[in-house]
TORMAR-440237 format. One record per residue: y, x, z of N, C-alpha, C, O, CB in turn. Coordinates in steps of 0.05 Angstrom, whole numbers, plus 5000, padded with zeros to 4 digits. Atoms other than C-alpha are relative to their C-alpha. Glycine has a CB too. Example, Ala and Ser with C-alpha at 12.3 -4.5 7.8 and 13.67 -1.06 7.14 Angstrom:
BEGIN
nc2:4976 | nc1:5018 | nc3:5000 | cac2:4910 | cac1:5246 | cac3:5156 | cc2:5024 | cc1:5018 | cc3:5000 | oc2:5024 | oc1:5039 | oc3:5013 | cbc2:5001 | cbc1:4980 | cbc3:5025
nc2:4976 | nc1:4984 | nc3:4999 | cac2:4979 | cac1:5273 | cac3:5143 | cc2:5022 | cc1:4985 | cc3:5014 | oc2:5044 | oc1:4995 | oc3:5018 | cbc2:5009 | cbc1:5009 | cbc3:4971
***
This chain:
BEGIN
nc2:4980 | nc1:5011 | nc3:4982 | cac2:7813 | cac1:8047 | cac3:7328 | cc2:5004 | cc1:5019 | cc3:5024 | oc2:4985 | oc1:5030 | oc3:5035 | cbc2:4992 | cbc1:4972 | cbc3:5009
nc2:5003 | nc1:4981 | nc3:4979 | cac2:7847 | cac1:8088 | cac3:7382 | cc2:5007 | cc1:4984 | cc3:5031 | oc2:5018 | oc1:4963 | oc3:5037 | cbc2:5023 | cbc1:5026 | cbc3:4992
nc2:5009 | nc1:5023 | nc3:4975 | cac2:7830 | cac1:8072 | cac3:7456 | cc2:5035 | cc1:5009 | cc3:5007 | oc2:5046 | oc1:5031 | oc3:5002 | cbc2:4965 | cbc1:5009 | cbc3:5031
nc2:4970 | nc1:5003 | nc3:4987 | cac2:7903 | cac1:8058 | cac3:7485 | cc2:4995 | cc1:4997 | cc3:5028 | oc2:4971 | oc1:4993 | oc3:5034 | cbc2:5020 | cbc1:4974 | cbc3:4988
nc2:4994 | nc1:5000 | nc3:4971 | cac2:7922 | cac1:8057 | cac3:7561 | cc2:5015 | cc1:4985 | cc3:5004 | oc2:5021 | oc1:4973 | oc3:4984 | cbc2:5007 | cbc1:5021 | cbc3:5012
nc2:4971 | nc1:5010 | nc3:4985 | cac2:7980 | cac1:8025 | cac3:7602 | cc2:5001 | cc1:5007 | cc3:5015 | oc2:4987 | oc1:5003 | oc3:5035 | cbc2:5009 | cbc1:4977 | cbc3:5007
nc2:4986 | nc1:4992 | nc3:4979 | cac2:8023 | cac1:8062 | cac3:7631 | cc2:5020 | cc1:4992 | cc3:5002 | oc2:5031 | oc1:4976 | oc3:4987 | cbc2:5003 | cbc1:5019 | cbc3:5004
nc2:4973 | nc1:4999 | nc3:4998 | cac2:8086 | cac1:8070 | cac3:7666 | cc2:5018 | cc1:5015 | cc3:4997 | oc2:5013 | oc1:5037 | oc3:5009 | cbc2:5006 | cbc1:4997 | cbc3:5014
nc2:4978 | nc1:4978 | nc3:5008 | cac2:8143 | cac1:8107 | cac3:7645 | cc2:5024 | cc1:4997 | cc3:5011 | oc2:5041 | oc1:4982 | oc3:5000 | cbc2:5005 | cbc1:5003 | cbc3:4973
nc2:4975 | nc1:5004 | nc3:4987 | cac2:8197 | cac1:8117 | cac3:7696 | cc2:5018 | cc1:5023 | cc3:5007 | oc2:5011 | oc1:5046 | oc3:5015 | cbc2:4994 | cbc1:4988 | cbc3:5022
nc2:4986 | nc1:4967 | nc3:4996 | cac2:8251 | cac1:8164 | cac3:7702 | cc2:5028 | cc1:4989 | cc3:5020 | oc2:5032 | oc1:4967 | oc3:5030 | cbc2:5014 | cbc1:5019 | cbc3:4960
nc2:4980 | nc1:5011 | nc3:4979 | cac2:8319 | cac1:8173 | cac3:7743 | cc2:5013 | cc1:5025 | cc3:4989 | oc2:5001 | oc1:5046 | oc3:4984 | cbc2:4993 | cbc1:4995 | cbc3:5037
nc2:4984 | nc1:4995 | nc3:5022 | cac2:8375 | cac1:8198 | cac3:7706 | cc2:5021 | cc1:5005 | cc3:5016 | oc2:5023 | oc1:4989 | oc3:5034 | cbc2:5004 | cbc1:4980 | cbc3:4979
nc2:4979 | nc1:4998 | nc3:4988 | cac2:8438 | cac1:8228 | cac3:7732 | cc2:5029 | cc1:4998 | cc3:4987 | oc2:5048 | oc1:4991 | oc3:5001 | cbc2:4996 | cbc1:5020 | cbc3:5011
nc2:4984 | nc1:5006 | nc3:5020 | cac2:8488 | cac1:8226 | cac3:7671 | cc2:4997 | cc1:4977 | cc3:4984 | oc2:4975 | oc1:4972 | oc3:4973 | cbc2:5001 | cbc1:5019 | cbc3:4986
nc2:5002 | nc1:5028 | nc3:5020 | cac2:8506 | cac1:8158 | cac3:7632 | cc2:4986 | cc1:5008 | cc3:4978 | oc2:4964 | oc1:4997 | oc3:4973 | cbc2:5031 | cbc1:4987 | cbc3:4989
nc2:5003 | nc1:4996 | nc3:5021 | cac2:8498 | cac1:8188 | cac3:7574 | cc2:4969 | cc1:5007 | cc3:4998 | oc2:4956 | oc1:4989 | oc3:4986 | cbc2:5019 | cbc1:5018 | cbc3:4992
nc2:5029 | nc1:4993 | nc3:4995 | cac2:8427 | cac1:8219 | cac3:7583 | cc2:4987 | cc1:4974 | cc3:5010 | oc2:4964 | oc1:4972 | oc3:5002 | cbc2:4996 | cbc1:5025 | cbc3:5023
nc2:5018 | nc1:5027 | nc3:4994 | cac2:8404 | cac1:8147 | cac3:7613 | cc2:5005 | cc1:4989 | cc3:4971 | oc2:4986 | oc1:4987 | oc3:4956 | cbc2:5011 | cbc1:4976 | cbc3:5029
nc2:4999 | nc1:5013 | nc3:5020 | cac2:8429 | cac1:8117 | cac3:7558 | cc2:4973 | cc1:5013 | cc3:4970 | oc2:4963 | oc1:4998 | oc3:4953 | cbc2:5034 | cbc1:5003 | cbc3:4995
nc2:5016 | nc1:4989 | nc3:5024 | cac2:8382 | cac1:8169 | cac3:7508 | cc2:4969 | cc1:4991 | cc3:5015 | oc2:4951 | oc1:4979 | oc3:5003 | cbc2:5006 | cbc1:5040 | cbc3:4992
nc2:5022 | nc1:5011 | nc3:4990 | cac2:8328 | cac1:8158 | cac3:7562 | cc2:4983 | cc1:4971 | cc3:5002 | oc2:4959 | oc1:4969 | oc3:5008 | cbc2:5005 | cbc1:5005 | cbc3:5019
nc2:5002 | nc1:5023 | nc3:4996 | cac2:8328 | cac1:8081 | cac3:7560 | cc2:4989 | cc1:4999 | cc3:4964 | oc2:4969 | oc1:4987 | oc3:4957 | cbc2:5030 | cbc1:4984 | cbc3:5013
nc2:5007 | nc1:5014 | nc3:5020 | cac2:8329 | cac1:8084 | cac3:7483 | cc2:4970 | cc1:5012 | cc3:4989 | oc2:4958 | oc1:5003 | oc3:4970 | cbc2:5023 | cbc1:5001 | cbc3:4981
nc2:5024 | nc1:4990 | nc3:5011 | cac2:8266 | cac1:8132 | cac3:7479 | cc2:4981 | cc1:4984 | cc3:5014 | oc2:4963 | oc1:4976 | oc3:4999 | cbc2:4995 | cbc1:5030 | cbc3:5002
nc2:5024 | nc1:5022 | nc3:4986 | cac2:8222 | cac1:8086 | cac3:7531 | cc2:5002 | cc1:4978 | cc3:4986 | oc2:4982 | oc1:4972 | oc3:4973 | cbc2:5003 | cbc1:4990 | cbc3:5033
nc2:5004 | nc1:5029 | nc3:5015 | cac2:8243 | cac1:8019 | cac3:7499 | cc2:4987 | cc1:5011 | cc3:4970 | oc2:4986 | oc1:4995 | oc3:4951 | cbc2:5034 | cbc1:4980 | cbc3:4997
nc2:5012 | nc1:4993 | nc3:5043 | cac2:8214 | cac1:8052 | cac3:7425 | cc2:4973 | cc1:4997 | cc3:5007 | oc2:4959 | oc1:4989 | oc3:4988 | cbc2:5005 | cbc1:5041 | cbc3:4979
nc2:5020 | nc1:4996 | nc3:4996 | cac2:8153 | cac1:8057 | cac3:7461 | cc2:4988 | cc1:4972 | cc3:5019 | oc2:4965 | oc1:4967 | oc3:5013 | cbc2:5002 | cbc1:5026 | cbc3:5010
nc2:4995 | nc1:5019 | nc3:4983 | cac2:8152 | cac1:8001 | cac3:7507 | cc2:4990 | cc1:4969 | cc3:5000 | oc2:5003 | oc1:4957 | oc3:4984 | cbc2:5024 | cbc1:5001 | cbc3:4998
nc2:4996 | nc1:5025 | nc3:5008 | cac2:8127 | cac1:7927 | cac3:7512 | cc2:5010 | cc1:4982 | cc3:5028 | oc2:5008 | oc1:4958 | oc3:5030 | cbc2:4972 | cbc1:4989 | cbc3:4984
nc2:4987 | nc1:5018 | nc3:4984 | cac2:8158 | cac1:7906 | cac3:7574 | cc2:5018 | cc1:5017 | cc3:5028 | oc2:5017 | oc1:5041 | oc3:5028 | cbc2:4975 | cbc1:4979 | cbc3:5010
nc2:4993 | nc1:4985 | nc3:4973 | cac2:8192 | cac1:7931 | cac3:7641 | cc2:5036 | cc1:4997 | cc3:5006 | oc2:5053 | oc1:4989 | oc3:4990 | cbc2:4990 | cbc1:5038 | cbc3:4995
nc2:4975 | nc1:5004 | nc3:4993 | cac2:8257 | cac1:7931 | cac3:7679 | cc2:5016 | cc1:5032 | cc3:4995 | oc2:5004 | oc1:5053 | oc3:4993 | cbc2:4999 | cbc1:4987 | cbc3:5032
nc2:4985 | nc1:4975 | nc3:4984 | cac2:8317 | cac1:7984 | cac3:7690 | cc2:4989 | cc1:5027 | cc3:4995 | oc2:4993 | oc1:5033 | oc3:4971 | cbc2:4997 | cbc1:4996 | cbc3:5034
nc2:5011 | nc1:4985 | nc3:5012 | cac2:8284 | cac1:8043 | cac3:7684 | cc2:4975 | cc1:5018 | cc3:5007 | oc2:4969 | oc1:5042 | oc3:5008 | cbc2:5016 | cbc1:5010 | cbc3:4993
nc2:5035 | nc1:4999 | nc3:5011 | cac2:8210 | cac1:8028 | cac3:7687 | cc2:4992 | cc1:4986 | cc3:4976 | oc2:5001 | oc1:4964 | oc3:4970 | cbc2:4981 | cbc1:4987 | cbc3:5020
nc2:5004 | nc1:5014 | nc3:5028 | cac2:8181 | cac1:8014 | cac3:7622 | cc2:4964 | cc1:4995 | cc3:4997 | oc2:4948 | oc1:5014 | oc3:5001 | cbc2:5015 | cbc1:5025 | cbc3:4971
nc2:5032 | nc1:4997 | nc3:5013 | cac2:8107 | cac1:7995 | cac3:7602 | cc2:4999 | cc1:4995 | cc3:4975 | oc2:5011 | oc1:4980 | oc3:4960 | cbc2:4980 | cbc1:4983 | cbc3:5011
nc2:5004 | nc1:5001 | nc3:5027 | cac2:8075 | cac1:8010 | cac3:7548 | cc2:4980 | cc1:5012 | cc3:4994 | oc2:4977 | oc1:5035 | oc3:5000 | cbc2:5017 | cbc1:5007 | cbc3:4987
nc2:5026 | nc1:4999 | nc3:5017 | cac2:8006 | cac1:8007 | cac3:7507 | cc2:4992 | cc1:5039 | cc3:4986 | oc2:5002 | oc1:5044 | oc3:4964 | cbc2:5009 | cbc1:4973 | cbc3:4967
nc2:4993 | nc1:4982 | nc3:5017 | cac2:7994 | cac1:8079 | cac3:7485 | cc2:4974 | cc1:5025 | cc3:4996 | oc2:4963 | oc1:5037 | oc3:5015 | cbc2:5029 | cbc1:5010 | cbc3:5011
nc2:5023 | nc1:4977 | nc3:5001 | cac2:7941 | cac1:8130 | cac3:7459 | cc2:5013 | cc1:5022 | cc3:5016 | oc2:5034 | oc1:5023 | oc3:5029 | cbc2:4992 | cbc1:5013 | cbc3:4967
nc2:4998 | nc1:4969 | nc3:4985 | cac2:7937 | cac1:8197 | cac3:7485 | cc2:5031 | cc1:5014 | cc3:4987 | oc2:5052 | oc1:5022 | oc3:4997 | cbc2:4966 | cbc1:5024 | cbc3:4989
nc2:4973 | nc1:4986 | nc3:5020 | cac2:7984 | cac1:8223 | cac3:7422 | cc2:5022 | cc1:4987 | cc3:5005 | oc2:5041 | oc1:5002 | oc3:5009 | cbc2:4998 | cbc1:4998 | cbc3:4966
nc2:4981 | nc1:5013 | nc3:4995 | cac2:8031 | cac1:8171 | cac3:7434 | cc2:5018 | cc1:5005 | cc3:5038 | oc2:5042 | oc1:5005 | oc3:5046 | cbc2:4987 | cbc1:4971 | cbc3:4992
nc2:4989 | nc1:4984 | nc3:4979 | cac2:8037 | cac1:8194 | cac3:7505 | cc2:5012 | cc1:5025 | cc3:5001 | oc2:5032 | oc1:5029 | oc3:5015 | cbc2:4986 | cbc1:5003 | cbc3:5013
nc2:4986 | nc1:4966 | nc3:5004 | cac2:8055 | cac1:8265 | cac3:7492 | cc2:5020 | cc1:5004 | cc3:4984 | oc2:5035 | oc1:5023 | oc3:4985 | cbc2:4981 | cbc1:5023 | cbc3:4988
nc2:4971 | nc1:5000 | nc3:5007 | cac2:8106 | cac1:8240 | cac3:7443 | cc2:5015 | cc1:4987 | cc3:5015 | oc2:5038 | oc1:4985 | oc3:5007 | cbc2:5006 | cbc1:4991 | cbc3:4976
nc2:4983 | nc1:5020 | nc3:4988 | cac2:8135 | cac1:8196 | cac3:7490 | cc2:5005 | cc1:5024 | cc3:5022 | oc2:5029 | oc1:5030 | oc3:5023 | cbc2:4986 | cbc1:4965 | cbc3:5011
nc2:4986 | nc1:4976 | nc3:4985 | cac2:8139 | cac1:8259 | cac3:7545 | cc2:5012 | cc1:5011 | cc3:4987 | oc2:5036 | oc1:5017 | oc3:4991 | cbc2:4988 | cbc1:5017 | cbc3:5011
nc2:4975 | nc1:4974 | nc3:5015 | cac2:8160 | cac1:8304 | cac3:7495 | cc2:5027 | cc1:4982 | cc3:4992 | oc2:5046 | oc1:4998 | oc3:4993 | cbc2:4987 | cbc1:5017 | cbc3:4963
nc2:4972 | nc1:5011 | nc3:5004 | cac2:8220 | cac1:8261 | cac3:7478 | cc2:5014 | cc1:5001 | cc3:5017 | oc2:5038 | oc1:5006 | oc3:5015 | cbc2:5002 | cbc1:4978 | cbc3:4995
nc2:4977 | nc1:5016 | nc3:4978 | cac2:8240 | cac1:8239 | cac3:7544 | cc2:5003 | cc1:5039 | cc3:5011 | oc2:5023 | oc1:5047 | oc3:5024 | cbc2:4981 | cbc1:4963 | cbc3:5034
nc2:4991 | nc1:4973 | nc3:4995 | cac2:8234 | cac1:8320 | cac3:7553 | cc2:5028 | cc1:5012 | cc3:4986 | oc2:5046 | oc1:5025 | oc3:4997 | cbc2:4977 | cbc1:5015 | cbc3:4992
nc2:4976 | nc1:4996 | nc3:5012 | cac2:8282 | cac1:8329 | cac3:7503 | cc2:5034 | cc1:4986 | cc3:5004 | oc2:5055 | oc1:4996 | oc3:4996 | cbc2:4991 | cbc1:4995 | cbc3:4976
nc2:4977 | nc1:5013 | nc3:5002 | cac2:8334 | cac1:8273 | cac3:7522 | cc2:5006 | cc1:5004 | cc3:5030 | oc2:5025 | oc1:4990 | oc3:5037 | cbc2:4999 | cbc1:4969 | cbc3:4987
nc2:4992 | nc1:4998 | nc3:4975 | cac2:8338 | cac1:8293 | cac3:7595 | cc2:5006 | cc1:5027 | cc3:5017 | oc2:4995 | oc1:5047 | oc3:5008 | cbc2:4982 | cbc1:4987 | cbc3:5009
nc2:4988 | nc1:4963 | nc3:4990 | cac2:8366 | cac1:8358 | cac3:7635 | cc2:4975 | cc1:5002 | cc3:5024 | oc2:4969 | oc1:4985 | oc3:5041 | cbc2:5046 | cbc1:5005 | cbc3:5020
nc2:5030 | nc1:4991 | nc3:4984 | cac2:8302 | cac1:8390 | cac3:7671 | cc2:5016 | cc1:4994 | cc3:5034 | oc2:5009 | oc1:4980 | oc3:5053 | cbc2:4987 | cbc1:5046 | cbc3:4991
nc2:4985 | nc1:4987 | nc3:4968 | cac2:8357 | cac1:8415 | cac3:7732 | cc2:5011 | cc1:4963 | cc3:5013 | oc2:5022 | oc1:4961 | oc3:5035 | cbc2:5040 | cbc1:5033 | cbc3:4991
nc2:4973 | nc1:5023 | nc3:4986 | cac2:8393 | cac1:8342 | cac3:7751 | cc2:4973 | cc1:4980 | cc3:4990 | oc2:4966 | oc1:4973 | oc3:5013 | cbc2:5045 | cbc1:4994 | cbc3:4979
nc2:5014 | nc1:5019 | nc3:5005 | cac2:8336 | cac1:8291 | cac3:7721 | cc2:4973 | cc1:4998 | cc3:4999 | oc2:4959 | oc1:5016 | oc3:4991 | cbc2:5008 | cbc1:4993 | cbc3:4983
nc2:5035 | nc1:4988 | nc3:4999 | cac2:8263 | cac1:8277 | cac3:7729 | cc2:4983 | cc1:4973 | cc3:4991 | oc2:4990 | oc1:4952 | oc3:5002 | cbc2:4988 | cbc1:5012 | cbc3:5040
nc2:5020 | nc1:5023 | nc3:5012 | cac2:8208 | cac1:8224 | cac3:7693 | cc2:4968 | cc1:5006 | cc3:5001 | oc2:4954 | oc1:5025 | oc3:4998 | cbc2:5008 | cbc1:4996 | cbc3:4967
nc2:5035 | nc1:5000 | nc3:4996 | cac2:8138 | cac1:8206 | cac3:7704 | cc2:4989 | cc1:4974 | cc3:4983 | oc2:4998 | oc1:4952 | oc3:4976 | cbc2:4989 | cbc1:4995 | cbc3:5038
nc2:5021 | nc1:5022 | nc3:5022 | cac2:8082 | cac1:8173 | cac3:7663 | cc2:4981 | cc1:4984 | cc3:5020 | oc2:4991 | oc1:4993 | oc3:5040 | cbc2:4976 | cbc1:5021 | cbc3:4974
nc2:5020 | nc1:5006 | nc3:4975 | cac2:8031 | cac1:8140 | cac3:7713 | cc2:4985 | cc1:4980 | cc3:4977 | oc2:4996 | oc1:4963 | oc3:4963 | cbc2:5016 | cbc1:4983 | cbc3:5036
nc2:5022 | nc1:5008 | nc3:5011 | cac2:7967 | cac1:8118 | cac3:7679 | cc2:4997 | cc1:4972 | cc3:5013 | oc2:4997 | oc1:4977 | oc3:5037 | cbc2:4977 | cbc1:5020 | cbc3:5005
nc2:5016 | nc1:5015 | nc3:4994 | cac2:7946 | cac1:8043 | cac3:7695 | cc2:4984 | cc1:4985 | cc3:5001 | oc2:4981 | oc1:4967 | oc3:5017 | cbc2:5003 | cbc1:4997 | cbc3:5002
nc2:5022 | nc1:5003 | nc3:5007 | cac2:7888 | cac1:8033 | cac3:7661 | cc2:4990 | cc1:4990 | cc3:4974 | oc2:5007 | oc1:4992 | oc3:4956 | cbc2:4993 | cbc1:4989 | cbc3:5015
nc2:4999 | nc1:5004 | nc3:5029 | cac2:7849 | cac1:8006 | cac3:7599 | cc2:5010 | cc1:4966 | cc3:5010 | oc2:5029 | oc1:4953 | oc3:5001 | cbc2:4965 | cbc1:5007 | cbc3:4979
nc2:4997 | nc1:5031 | nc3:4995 | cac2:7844 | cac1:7934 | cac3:7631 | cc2:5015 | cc1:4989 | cc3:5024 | oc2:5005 | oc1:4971 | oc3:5037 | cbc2:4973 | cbc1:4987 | cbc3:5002
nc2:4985 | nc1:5008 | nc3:4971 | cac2:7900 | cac1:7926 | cac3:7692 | cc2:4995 | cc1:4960 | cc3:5004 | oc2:4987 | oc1:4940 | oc3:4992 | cbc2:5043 | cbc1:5010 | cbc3:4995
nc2:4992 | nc1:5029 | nc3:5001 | cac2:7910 | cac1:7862 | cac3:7711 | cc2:5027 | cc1:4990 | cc3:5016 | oc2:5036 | oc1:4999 | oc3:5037 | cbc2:4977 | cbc1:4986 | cbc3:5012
nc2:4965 | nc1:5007 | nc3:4990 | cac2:7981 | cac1:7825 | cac3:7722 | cc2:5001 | cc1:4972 | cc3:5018 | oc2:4989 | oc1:4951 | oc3:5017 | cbc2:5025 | cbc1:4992 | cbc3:4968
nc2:4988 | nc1:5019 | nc3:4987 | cac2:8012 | cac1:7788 | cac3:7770 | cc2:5020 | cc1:4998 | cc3:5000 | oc2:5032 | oc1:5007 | oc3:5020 | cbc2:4996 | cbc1:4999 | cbc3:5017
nc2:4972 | nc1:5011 | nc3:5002 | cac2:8075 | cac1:7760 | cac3:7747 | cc2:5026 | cc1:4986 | cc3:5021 | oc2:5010 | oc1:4968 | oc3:5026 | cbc2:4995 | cbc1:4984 | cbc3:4984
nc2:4979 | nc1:5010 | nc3:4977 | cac2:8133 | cac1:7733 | cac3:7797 | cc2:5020 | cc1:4998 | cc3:4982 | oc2:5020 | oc1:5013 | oc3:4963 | cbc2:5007 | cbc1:5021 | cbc3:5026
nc2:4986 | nc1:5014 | nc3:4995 | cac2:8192 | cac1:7694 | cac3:7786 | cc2:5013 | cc1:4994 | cc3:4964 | oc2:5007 | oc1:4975 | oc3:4951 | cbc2:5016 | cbc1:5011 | cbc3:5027
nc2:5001 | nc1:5000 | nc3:5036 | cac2:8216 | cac1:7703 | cac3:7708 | cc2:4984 | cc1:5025 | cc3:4985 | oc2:4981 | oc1:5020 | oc3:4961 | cbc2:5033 | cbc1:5004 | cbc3:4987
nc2:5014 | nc1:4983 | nc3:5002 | cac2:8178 | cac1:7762 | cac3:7697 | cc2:4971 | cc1:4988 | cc3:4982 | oc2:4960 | oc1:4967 | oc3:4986 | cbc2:4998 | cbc1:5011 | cbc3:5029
nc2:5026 | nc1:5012 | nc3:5012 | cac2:8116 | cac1:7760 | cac3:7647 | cc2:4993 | cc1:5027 | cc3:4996 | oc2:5005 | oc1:5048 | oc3:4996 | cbc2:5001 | cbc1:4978 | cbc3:4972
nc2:5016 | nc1:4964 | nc3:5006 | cac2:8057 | cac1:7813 | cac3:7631 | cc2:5000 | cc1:5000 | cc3:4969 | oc2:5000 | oc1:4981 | oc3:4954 | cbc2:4958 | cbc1:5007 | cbc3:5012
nc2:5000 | nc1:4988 | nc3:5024 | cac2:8057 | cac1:7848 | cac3:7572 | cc2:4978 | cc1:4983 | cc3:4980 | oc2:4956 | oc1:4975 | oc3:4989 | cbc2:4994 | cbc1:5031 | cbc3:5005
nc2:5019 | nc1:5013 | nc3:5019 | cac2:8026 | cac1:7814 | cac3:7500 | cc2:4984 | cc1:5008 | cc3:4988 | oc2:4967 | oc1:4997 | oc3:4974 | cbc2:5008 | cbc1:4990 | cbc3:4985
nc2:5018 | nc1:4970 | nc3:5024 | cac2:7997 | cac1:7880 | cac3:7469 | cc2:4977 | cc1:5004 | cc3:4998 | oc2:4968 | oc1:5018 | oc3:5016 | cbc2:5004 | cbc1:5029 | cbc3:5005
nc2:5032 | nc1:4991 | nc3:4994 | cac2:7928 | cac1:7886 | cac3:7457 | cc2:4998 | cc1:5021 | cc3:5013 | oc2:5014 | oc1:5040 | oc3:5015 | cbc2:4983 | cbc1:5005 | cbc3:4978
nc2:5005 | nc1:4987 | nc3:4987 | cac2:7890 | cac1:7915 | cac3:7496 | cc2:5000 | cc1:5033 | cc3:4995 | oc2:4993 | oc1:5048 | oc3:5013 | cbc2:4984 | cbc1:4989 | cbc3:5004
nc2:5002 | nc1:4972 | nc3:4997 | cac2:7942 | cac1:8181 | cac3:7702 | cc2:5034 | cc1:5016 | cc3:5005 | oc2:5053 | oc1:5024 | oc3:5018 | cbc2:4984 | cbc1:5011 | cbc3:4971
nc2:4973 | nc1:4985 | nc3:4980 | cac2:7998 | cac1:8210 | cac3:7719 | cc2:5006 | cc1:5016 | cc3:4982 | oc2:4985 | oc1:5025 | oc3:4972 | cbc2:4995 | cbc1:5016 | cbc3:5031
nc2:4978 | nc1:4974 | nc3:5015 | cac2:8038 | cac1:8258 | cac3:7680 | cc2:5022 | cc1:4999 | cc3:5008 | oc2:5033 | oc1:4978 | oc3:5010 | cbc2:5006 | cbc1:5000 | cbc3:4970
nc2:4973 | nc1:4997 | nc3:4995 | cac2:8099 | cac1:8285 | cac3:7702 | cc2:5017 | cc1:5018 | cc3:4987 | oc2:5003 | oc1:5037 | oc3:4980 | cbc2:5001 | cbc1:5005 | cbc3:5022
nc2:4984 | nc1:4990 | nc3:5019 | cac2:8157 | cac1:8315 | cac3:7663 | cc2:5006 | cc1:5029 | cc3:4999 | oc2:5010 | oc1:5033 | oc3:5023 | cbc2:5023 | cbc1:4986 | cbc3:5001
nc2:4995 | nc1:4981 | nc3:4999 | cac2:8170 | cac1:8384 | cac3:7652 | cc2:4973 | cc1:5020 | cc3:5007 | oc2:4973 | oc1:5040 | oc3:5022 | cbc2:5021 | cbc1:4997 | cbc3:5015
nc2:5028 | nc1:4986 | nc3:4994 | cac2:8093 | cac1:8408 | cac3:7648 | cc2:5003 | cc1:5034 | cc3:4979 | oc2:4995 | oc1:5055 | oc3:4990 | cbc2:4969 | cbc1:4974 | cbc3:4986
nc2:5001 | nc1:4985 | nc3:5012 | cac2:8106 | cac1:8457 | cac3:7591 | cc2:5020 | cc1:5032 | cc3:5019 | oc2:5025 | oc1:5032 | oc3:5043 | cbc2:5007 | cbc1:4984 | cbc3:4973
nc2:4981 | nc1:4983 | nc3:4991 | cac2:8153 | cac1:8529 | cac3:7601 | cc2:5027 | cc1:5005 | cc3:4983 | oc2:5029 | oc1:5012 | oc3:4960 | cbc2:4986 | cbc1:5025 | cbc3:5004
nc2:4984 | nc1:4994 | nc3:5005 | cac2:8212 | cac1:8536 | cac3:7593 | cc2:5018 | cc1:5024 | cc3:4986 | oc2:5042 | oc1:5021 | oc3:4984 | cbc2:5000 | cbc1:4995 | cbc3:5012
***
């Protein structure tokens, strides 16, 4: 079994079109989040495909996304319709590789 994390995956998008590819690569990955923060359950590998994607669907120069680690066991505090994630049970930022 592989040990999974929860993180966050948030980006900020300057073209429709590029949010729109950005929105649909976090929700693939994803078990809850607003707008465009997403959480989501994910090994190590599953993290580095989820950067490398959102690397691919976003323009380095105009757009920028971060991963932020929040642990094996967070704990939630929900507010108003809002619920925590059902999924069993660090920081990365976009554009680590060269260009």
């Amino acid at each position: 079994m592989s040990s999974r994390r929860l993180v966050l995956a948030a980006y900020d998008v300057t073209a429709p079109h590029r949010l729109r590819r950005a929105l649909k690569v976090a929700t693939a990955y994803s078990s809850g989040g607003q707008k465009s923060c997403h959480e989501a359950w994910t090994s190590r590998a599953e993290q580095a495909a989820l950067g490398a994607a959102l690397d691919a669907a976003l323009k380095q120069e105009e757009d920028a996304w971060a991963l932020f680690m929040l642990g094996r066991e967070p704990r939630f505090r929900v507010l108003g319709r809002a619920r925590a994630p059902n999924d069993p049970p660090a920081l990365i930022f976009g554009w680590g590789g060269e260009r």
